[in-house]
Backbone as CSV, one residue per row, in Angstrom:
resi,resn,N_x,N_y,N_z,CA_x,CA_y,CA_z,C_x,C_y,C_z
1,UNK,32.014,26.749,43.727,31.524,26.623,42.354,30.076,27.123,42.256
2,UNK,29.571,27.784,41.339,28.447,28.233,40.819,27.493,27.528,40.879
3,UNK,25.941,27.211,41.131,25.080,26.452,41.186,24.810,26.280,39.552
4,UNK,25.013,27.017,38.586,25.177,27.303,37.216,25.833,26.903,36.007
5,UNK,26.695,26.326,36.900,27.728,25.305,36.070,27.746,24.508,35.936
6,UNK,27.818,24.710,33.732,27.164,23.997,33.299,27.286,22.691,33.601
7,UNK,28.423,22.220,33.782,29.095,20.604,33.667,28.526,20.239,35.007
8,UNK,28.294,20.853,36.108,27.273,20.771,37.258,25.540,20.277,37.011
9,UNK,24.910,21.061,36.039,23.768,20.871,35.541,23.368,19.886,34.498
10,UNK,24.450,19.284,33.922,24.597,17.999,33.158,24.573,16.922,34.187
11,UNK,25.551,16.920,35.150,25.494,15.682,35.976,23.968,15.800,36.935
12,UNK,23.689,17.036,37.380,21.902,17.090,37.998,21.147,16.642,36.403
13,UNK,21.229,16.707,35.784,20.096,16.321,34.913,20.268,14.699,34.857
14,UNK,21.245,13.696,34.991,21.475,12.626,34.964,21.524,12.027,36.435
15,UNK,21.193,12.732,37.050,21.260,12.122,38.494,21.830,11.627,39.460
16,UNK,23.011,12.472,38.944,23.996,11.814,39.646,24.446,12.152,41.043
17,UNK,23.486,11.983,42.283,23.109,12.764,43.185,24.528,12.448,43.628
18,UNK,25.052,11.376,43.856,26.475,11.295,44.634,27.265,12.526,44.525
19,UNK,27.613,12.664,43.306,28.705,13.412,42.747,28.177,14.867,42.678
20,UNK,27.164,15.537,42.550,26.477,16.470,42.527,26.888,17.068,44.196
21,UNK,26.521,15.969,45.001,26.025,16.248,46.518,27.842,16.674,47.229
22,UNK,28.339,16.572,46.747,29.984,16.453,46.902,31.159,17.408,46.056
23,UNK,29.962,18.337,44.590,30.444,19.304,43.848,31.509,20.305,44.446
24,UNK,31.715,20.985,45.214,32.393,21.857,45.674,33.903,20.763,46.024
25,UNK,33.665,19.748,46.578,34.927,19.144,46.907,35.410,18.856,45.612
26,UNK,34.888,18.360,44.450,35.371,17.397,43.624,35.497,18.761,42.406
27,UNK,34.648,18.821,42.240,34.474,19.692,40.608,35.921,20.491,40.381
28,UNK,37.134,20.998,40.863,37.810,20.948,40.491,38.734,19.739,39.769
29,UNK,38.549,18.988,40.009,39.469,17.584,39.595,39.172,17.491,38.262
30,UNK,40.120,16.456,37.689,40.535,16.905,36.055,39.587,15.968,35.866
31,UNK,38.979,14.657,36.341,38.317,13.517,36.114,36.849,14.347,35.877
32,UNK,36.086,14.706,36.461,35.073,15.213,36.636,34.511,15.359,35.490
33,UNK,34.802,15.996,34.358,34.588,16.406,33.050,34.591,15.138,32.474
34,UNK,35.549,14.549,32.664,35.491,13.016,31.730,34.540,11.992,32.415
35,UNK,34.329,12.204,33.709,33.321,11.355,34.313,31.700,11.362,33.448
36,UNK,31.453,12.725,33.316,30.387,13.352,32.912,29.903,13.040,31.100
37,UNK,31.206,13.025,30.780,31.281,12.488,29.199,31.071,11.317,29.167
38,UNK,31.655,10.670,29.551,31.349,9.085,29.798,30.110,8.875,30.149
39,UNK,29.412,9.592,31.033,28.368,8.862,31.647,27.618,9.135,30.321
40,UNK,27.732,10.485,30.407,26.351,10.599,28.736,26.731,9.891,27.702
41,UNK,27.544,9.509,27.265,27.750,8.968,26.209,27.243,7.016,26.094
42,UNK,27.447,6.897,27.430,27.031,5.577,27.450,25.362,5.310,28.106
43,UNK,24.778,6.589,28.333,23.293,6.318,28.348,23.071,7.145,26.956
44,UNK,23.662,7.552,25.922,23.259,7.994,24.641,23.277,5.946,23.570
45,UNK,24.430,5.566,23.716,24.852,4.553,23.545,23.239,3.610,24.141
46,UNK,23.198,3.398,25.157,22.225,2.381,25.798,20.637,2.435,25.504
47,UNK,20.306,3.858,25.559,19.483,4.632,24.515,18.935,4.329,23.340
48,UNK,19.996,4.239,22.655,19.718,3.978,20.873,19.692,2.551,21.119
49,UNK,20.330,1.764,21.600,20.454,0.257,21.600,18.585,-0.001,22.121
50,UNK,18.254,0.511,23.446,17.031,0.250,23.598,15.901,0.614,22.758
51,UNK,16.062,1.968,22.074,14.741,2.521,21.151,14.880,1.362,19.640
52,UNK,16.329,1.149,19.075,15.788,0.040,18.284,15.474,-1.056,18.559
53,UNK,15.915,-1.596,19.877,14.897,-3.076,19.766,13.589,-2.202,20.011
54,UNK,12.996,-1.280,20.805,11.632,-1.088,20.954,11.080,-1.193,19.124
55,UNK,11.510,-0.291,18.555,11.284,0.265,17.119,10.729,-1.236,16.337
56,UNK,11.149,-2.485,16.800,11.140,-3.738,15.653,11.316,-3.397,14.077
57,UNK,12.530,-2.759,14.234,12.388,-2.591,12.276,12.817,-3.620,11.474
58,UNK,12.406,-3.884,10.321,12.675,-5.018,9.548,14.218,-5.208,9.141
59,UNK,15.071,-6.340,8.701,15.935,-5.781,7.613,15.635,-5.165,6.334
60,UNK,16.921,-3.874,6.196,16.852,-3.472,5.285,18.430,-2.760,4.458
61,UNK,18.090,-2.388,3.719,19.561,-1.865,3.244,19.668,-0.794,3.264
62,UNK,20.609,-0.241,3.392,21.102,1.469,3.325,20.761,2.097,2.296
63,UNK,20.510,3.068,2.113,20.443,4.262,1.437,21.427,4.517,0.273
64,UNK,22.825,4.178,1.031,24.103,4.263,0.212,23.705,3.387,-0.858
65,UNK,23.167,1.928,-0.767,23.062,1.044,-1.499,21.577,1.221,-2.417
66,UNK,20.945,1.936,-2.581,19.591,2.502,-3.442,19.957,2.954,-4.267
67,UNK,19.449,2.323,-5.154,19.840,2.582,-6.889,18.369,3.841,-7.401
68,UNK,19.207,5.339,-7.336,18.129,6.056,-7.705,18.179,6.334,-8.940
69,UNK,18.981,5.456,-10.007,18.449,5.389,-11.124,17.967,4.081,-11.869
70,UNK,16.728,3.231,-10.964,15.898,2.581,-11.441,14.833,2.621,-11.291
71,UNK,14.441,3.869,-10.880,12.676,3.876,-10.608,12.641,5.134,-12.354
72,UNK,11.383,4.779,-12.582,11.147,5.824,-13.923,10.665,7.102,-12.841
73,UNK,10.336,7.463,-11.924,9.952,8.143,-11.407,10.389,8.654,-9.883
74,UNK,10.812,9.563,-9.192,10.862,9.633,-7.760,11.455,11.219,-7.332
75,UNK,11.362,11.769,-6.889,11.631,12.982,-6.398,12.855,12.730,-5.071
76,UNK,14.128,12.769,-6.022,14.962,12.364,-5.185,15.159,13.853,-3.798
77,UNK,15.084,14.971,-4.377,15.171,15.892,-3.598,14.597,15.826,-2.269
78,UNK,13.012,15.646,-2.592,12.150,15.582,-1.587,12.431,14.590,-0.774
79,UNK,12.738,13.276,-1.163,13.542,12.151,-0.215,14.424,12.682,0.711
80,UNK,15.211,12.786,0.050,16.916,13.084,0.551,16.301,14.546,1.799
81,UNK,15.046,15.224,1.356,15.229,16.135,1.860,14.304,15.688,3.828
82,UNK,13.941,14.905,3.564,13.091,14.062,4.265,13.762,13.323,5.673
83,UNK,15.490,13.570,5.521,16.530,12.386,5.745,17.084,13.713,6.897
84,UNK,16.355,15.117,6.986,16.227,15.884,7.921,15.687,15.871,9.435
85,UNK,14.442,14.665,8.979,13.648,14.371,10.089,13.003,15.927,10.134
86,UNK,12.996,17.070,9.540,11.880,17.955,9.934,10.442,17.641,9.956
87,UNK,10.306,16.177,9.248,8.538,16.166,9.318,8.313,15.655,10.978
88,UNK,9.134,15.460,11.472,8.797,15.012,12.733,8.260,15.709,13.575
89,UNK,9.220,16.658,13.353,9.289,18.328,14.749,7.339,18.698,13.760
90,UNK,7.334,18.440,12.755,5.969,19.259,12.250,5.191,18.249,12.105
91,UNK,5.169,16.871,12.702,3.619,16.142,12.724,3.317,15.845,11.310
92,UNK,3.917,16.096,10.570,3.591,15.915,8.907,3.879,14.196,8.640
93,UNK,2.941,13.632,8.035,2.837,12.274,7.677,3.722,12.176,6.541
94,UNK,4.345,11.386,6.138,5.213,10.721,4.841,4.658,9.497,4.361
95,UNK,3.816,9.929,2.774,3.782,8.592,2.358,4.306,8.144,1.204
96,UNK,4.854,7.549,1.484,5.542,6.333,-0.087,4.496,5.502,-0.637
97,UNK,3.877,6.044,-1.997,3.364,5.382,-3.212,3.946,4.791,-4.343
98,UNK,3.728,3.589,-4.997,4.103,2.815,-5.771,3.926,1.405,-5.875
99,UNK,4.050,0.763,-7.104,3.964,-0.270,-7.215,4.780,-1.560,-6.465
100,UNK,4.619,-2.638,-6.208,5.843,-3.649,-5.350,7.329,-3.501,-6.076
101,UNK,8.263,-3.274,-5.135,9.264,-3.046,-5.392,10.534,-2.331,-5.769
102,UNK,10.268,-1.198,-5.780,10.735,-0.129,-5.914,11.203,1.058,-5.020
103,UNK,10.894,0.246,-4.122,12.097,0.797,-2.932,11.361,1.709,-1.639
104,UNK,9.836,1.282,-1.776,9.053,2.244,-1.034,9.372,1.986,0.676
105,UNK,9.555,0.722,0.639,10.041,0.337,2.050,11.575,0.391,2.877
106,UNK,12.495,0.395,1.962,13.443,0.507,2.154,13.727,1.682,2.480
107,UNK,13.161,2.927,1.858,13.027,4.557,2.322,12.651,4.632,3.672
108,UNK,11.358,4.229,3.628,11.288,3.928,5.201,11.581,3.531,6.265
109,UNK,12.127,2.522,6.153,12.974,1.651,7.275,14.230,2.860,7.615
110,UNK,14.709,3.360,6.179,15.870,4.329,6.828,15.293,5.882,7.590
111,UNK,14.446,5.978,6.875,13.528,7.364,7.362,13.534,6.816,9.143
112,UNK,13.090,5.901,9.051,13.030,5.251,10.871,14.299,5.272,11.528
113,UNK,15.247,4.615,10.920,16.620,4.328,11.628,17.634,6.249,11.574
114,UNK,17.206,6.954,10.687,17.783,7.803,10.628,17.008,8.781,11.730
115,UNK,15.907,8.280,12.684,15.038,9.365,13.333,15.420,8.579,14.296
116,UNK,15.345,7.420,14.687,16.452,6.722,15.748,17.532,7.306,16.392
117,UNK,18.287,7.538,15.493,19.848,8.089,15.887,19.612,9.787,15.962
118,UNK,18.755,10.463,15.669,18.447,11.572,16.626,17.567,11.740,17.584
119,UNK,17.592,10.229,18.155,16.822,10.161,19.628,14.868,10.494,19.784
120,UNK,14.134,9.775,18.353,13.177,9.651,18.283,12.418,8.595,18.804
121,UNK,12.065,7.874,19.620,11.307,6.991,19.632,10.337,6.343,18.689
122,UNK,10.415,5.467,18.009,10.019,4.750,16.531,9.426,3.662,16.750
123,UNK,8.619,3.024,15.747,7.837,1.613,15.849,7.335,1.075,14.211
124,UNK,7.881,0.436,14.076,7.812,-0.313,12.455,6.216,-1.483,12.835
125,UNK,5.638,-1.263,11.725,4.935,-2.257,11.613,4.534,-2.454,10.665
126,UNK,4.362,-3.890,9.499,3.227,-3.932,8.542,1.860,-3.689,8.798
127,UNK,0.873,-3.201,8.309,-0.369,-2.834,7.982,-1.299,-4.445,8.508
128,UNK,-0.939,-5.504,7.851,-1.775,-5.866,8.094,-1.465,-6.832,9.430
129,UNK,-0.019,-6.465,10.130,0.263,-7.060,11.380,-0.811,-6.379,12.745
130,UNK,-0.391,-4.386,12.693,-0.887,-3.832,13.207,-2.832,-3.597,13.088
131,UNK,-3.164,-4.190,11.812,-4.668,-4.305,12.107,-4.799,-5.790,12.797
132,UNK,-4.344,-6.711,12.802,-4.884,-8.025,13.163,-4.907,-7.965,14.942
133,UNK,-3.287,-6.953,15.066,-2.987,-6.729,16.720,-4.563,-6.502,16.858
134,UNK,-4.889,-5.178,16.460,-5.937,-4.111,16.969,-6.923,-5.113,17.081
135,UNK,-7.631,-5.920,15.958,-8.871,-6.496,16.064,-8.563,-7.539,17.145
136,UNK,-7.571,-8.177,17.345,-8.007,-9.296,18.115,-8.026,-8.700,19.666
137,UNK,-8.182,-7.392,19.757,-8.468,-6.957,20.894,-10.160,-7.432,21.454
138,UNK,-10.405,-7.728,23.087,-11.448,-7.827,22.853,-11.866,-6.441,24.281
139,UNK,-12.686,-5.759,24.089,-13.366,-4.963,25.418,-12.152,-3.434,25.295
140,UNK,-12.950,-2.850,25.615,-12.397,-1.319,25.516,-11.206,-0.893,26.029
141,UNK,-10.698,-1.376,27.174,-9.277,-1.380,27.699,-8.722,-2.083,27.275
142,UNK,-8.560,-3.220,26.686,-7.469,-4.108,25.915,-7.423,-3.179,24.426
143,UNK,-8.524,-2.892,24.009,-8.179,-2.058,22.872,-6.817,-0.719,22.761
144,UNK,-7.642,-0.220,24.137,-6.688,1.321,23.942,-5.529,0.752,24.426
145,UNK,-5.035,-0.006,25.522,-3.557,-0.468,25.477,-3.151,-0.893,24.371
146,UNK,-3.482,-1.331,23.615,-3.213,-1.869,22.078,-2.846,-0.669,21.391
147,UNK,-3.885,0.493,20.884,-3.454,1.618,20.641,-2.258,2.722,21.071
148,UNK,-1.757,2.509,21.916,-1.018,3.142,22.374,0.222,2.623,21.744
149,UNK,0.470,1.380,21.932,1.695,0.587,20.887,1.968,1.536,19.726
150,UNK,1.016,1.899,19.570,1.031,2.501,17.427,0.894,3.951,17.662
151,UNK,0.078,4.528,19.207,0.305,6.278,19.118,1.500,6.934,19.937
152,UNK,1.939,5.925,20.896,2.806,6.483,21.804,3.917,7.054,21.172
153,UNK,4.659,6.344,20.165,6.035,6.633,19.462,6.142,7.401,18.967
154,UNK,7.400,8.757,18.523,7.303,9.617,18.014,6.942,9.292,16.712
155,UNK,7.419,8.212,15.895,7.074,8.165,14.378,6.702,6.668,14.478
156,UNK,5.562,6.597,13.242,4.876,5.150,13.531,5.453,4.811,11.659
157,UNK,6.035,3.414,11.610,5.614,3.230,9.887,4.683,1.951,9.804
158,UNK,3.972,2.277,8.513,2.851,1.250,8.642,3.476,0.851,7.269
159,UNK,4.010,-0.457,7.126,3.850,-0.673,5.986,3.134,-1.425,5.300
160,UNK,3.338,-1.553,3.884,2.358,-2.244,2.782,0.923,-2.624,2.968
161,UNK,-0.257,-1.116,3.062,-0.783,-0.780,2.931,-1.466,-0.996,1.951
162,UNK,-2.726,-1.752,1.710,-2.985,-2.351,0.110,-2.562,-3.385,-0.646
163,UNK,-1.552,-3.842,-0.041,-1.288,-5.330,-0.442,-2.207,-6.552,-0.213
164,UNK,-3.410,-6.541,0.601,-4.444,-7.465,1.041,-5.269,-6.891,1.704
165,UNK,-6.637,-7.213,0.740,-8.429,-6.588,1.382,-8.021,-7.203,3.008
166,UNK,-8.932,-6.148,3.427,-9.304,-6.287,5.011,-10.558,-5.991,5.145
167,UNK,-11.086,-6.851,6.674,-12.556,-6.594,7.341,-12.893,-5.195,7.240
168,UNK,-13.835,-5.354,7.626,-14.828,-4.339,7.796,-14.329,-2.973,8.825
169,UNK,-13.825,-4.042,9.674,-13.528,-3.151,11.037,-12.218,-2.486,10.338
170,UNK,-11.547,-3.061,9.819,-9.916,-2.624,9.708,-9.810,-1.178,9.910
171,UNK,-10.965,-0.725,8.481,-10.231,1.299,8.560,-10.746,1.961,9.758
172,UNK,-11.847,1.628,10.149,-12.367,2.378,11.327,-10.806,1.977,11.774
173,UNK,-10.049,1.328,12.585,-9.044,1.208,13.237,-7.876,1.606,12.832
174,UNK,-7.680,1.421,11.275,-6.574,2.532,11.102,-7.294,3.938,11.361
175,UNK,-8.173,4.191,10.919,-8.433,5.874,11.134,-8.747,6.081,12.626
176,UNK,-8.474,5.077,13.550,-8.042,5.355,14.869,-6.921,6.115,15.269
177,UNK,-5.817,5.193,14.650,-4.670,5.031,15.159,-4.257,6.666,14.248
178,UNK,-4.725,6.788,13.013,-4.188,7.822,12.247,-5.293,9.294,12.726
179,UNK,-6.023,9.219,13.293,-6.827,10.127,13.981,-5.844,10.675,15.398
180,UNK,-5.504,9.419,16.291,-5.076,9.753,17.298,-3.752,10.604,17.255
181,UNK,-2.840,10.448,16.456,-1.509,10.549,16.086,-1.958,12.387,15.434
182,UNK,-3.014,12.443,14.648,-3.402,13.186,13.617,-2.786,14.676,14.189
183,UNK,-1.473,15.528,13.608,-1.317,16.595,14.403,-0.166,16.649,15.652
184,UNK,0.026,15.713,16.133,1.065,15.609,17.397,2.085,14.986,16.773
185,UNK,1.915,13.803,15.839,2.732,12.412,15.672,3.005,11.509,14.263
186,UNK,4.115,11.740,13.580,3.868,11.287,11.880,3.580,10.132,11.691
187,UNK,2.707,9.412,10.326,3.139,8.024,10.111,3.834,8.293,9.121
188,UNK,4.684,7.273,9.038,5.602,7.186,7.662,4.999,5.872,7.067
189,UNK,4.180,6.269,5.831,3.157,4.620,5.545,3.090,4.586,4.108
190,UNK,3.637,3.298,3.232,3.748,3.344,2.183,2.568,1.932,1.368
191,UNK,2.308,2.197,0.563,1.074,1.797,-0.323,1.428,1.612,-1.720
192,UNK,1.066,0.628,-2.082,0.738,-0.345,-3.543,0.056,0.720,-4.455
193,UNK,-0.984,1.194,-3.698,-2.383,1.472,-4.320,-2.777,2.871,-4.148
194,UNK,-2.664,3.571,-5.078,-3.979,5.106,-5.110,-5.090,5.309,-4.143
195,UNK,-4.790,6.648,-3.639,-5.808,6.771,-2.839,-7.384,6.409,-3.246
196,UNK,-7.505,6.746,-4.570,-8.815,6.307,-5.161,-9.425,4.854,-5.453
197,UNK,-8.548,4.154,-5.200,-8.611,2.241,-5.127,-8.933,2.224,-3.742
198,UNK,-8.316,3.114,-2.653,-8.689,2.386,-0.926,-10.311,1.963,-0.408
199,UNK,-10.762,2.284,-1.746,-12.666,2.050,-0.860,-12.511,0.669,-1.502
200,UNK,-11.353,-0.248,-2.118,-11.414,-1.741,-2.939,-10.497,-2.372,-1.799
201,UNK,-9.297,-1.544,-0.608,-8.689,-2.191,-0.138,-9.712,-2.254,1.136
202,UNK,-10.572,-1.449,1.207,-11.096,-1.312,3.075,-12.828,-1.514,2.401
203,UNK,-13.377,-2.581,1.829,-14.392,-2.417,1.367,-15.639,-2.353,2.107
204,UNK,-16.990,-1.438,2.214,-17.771,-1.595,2.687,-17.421,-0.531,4.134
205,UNK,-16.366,-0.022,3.910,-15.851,1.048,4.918,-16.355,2.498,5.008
206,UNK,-17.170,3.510,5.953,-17.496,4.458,5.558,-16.767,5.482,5.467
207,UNK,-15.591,5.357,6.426,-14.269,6.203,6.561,-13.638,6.706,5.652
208,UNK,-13.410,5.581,4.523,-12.511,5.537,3.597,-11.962,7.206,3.640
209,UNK,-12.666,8.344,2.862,-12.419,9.313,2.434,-12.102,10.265,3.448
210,UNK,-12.548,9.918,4.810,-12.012,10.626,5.890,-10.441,10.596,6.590
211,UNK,-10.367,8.995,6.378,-9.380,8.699,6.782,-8.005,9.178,5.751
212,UNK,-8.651,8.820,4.688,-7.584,9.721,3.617,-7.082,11.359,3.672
213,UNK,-8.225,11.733,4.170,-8.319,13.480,4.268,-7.423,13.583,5.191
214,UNK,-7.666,12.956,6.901,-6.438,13.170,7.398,-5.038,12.550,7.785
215,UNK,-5.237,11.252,6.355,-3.493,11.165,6.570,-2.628,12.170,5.940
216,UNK,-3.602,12.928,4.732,-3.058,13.347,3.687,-2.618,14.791,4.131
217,UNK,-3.226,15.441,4.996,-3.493,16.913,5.746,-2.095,17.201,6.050
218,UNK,-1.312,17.901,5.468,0.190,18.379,5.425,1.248,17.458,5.193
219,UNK,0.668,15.968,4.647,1.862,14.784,4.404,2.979,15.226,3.161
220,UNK,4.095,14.823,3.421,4.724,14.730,2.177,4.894,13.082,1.394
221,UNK,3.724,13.281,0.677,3.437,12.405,-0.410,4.427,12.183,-1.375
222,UNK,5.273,10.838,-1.442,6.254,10.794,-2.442,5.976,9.833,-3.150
223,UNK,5.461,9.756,-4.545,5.147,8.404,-5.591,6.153,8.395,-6.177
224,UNK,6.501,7.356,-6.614,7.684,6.314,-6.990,6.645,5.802,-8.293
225,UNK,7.706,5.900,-9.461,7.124,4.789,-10.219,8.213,3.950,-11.397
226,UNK,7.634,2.793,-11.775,9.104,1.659,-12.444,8.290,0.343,-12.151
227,UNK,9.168,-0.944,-12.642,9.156,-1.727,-12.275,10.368,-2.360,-11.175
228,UNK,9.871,-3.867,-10.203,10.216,-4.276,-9.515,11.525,-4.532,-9.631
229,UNK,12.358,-4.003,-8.588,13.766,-3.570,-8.379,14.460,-5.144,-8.192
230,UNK,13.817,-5.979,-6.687,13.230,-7.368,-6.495,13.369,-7.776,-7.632
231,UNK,12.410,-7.935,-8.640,12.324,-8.946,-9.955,13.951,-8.839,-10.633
232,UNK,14.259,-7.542,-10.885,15.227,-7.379,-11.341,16.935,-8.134,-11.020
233,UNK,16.692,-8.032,-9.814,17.574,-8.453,-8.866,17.639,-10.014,-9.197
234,UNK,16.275,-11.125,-8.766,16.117,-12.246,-9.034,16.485,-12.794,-10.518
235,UNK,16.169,-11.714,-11.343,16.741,-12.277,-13.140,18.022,-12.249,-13.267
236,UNK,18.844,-11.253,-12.544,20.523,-11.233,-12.198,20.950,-12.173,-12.000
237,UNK,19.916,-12.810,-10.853,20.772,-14.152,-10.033,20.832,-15.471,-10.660
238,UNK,19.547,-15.227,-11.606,18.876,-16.176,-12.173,19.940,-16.496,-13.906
239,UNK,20.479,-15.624,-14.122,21.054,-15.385,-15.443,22.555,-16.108,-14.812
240,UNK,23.002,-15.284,-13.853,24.494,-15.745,-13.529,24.633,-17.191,-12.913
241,UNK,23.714,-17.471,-12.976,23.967,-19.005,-11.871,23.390,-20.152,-13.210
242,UNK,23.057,-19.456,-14.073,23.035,-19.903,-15.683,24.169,-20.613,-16.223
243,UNK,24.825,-19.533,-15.960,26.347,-18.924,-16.472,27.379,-19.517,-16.029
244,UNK,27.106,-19.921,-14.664,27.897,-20.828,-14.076,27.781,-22.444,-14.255
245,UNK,26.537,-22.546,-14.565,26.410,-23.879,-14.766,27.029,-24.068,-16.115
246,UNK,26.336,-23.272,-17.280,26.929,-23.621,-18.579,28.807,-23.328,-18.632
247,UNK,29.378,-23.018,-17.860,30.711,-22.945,-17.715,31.296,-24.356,-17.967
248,UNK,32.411,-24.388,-18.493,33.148,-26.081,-18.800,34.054,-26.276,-17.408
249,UNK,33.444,-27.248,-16.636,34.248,-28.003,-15.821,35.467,-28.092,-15.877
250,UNK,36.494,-27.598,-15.074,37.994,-27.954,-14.348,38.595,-29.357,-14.818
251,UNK,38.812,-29.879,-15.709,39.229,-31.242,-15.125,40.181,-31.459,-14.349
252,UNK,39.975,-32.659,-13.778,40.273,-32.889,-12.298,42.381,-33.879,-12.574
253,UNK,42.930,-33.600,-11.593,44.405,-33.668,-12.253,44.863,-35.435,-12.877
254,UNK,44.172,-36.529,-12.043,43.917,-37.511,-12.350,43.196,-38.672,-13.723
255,UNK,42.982,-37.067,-14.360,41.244,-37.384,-15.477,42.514,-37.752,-16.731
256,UNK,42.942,-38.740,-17.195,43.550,-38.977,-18.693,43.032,-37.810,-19.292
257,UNK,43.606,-37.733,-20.619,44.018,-36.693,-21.238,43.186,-37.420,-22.307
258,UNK,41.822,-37.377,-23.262,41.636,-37.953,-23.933,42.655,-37.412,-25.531
């Protein structure tokens, strides 16, 4: 057999020194091929099982289940077109703007799980989980091991961004983490708030406008706008369980007949 072949160079790339070391005897046999399928398929399998627990993504709902006709606003194209994972291969940041509720997170979580299953390495975090990590670092090597959590992964999401003022230190440390990444590595990071409000979320920060410059530097920026999808949902539940109460009771088979 050929040193070249291919189904030969699949099992050397997986290591399968046994079976490799023994090619000429075996590689005719009908098993061989199915050995080889199997094996990849169940470190493709073991794979994805390990990168999402690494990933910690939140619950969330599918895509299938996103109602894209309740936002007054959204560029479904650019979404859907997003669901490519090409911003990955190009380092391009994705950010989701809008008000609470409207589905900025839920895009994301799938933007993550859909870069998952083409074998991305991923890491979910809220905003103000991943600044509290960072600060309670203390001394320069506990820091950068800390950093690495948030640069190592192919795609980082930061979410809800602007939902609560932070210290002083905070943006210097996001514009760490979004410096380091800046060019090699996307965030996918969605926000409450206009870039022109962030000197009210990071106050007393000198970064502010830097750090904006380079999340923004080839991102595909998607604003969303409507009201809360959430609220909506809760007045549903809130109306029908109304509805049920004001309903007339069953009587029960025992109850006289007045």
């Amino acid at each position: 057999m050929s040193l070249d072949d291919p189904l030969r160079q699949r099992a050397l790339r997986m290591r399968l020194w046994g079976l490799v070391s023994r090619w000429d005897e075996v590689a005719h046999e009908p098993w061989v091929t199915a050995l080889v399928e199997w094996e990849e398929e169940e470190r493709r399998r073991r794979s994805l099982e390990y990168r999402i627990r690494q990933a910690k993504l939140d619950i969330f709902k599918p895509m299938a289940d996103f109602d894209w006709a309740w936002p007054t606003k959204i560029d479904r194209g650019l979404v859907e077109d997003l669901f490519t994972c090409q911003f990955v291969d190009e380092a391009a940041n994705v950010v989701l703007a809008g008000p609470s509720g409207v589905g900025k997170s839920t895009i994301a979580l799938n933007l993550a799980y859909q870069a998952l299953l083409r074998g991305y390495r991923v890491r979910y975090t809220q905003a103000s989980d991943m600044l509290a990590d960072l600060s309670a670092q203390e001394g320069s090597s506990s820091l950068t091991r800390a950093l690495a959590r948030y640069t190592a992964p192919h795609v980082l999401i930061v979410d809800e961004v602007g939902y609560l003022a932070n210290a002083d230190r905070a943006a210097d440390l996001l514009f760490e983490v979004v410096n380091r990444r800046y060019r090699k590595r996307p965030i996918i990071l969605t926000t409450n708030r206009p870039f022109s409000e962030w000197g009210e979320v990071f106050p007393n920060a000198a970064c502010v406008v830097t750090l904006v410059d380079r999340l923004v530097h080839k991102a595909e920026v998607v604003k969303i706008e409507g009201k809360s999808y959430r609220a909506k949902e809760a007045q549903e539940r809130a109306a029908a369980k109304a509805t049920i109460r004001k309903a007339p009771k069953p009587k029960k088979e025992d109850e006289p007949t007045p």
